[in-house]
C-alpha positions as CSV (number, residue, x, y, z in Angstrom):
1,X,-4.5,-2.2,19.8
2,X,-6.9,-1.4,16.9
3,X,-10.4,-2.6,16.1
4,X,-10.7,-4.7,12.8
5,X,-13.4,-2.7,11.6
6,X,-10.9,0.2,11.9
7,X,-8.2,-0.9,10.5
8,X,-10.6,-2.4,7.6
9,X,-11.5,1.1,6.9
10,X,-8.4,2.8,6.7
11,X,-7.1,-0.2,4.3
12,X,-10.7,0.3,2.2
13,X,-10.2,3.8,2.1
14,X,-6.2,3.6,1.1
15,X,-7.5,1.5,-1.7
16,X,-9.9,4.1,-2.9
17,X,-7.4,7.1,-2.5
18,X,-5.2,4.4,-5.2
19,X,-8.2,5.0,-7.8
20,X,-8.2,9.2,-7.4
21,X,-4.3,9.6,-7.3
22,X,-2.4,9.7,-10.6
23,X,-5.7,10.3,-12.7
24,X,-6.8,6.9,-13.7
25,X,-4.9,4.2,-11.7
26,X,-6.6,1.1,-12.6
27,X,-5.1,2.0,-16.6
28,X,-1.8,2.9,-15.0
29,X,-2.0,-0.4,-12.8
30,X,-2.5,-2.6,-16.0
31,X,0.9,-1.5,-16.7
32,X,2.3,-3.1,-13.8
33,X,3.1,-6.7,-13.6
34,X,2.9,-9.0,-10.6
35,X,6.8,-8.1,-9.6
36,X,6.2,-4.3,-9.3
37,X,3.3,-4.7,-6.9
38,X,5.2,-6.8,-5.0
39,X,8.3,-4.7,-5.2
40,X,5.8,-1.4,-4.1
41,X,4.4,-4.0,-1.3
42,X,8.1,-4.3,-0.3
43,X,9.0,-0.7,-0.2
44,X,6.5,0.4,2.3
45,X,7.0,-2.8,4.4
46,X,10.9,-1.8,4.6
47,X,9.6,1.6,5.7
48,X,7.3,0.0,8.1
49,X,10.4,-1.9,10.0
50,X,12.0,-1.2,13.5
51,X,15.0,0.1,12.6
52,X,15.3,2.2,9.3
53,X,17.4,5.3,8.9
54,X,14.5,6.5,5.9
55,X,12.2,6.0,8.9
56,X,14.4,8.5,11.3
57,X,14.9,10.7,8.2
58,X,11.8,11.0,6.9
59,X,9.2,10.1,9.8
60,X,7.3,7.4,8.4
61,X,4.2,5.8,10.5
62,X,4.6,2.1,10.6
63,X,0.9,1.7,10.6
64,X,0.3,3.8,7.5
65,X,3.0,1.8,5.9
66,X,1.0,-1.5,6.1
67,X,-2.3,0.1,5.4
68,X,-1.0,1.4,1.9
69,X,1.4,-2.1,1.1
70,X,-2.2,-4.1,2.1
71,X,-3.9,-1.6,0.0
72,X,-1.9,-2.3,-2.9
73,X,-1.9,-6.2,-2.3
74,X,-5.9,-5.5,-2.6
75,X,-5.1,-4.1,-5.4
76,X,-3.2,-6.4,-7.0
77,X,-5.4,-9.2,-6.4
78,X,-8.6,-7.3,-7.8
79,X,-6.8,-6.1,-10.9
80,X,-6.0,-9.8,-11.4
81,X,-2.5,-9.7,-11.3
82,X,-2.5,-12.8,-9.1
């Protein structure tokens, strides 16, 4: 089990990794419409399931897929796309 403030920091610190990758993401995110957040969101909770042959394929950590699909939620919320 993980502590709140833990799992606070690695979701705070996904969402700042969002505004050094791709150069300027908060221009590249005003492209993006409510949908494609929620179809990003959707992505890494898919990769985050049980039983995904991606998952077997390419090793993905459950945990870390939540953190980035909350840290793009974050996102979308701030950037006002809800």
């Amino acid at each position: 089990m993980r502590d709140i403030e833990d799992v606070i920091a690695d979701v705070k610190a996904e969402y700042d990794r969002q505004d050094m990758a791709a150069g300027a993401p908060r221009q590249l995110d005003g492209d993006n419409t409510r949908n494609d957040f929620i179809a990003y969101v959707t992505a890494y909770l898919g990769r985050a399931a049980a039983r995904v042959l991606r998952n077997d394929k390419e090793g993905h950590d459950p945990y870390q897929m939540f953190v980035k699909a909350t840290g793009l939620l974050l996102r979308a919320m701030t950037d006002g796309k809800v």
